[in-house]
C-alpha positions, 0 to 999 in steps of 0.5 A, a space after each residue: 161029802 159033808 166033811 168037805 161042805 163044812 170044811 168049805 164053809 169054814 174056809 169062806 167064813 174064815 175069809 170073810 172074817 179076815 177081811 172084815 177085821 183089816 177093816 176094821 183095824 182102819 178105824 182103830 185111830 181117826 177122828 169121828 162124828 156122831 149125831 145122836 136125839 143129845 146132839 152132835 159130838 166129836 169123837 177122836 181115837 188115838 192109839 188107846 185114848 178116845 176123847 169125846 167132845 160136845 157143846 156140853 162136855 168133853 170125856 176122856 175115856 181108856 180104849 182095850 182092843 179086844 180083838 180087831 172089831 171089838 173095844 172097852 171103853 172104860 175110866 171116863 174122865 172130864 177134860 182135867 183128867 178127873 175120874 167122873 164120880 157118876 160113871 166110875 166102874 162103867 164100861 162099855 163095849 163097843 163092837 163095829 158090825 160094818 163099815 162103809 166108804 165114810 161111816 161106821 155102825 157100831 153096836 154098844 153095851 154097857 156094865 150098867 145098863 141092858 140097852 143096846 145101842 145101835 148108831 153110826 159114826 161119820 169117818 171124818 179123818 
């Protein structure tokens, strides 16, 4: 009996996991909007490049999937492809814990830091 209980609630963790991870390859590659207490920026991932832009500044940054709902992003650059001195070996990591009809909340964590940032992104495109 208890055999088939866990069985059975493997199975429907299984599930819910797959399903949640085909959503999440949805996101791999959009255009994304973020605003945040520094103001709004602009986020556009394609395939393995996330540029950030802002009034302010603009960053280039390497995208690693580690597994559907999980990345790195690691290597900042300014806009001329010039690694950022202050930001040199900062990596963070970023996971998608939901995604809705028009927005993704994200979980992120750094190399550098112990915060933990909760935000969400509107899907733009």
């Amino acid at each position: 009996m208890i055999k088939k209980i866990i069985l059975t609630l493997l199975m429907i963790f299984t599930i819910v996991s797959c399903s949640y991870s085909q959503d999440c390859k949805t996101v791999r590659n959009g255009k994304f909007k973020i605003d945040s207490e520094y103001g709004t920026s602009y986020i556009t991932r394609d395939k393995n490049i996330q540029t950030e832009r802002s009034d302010k500044h603009t960053v280039i940054l390497d995208v690693e999937w580690i597994n559907d709902c999980t990345y790195l992003l690691k290597n900042p650059r300014n806009e001329k492809g010039e690694i950022i001195k202050e930001a040199k070996g900062h990596i963070l990591t970023v996971q998608i814990s939901e995604i809705k009809d028009k927005t993704i909340r994200t979980i992120t964590t750094a190399n550098f830091s112990d915060s933990i940032i909760e935000a969400e992104l509107e899907i733009l495109d």
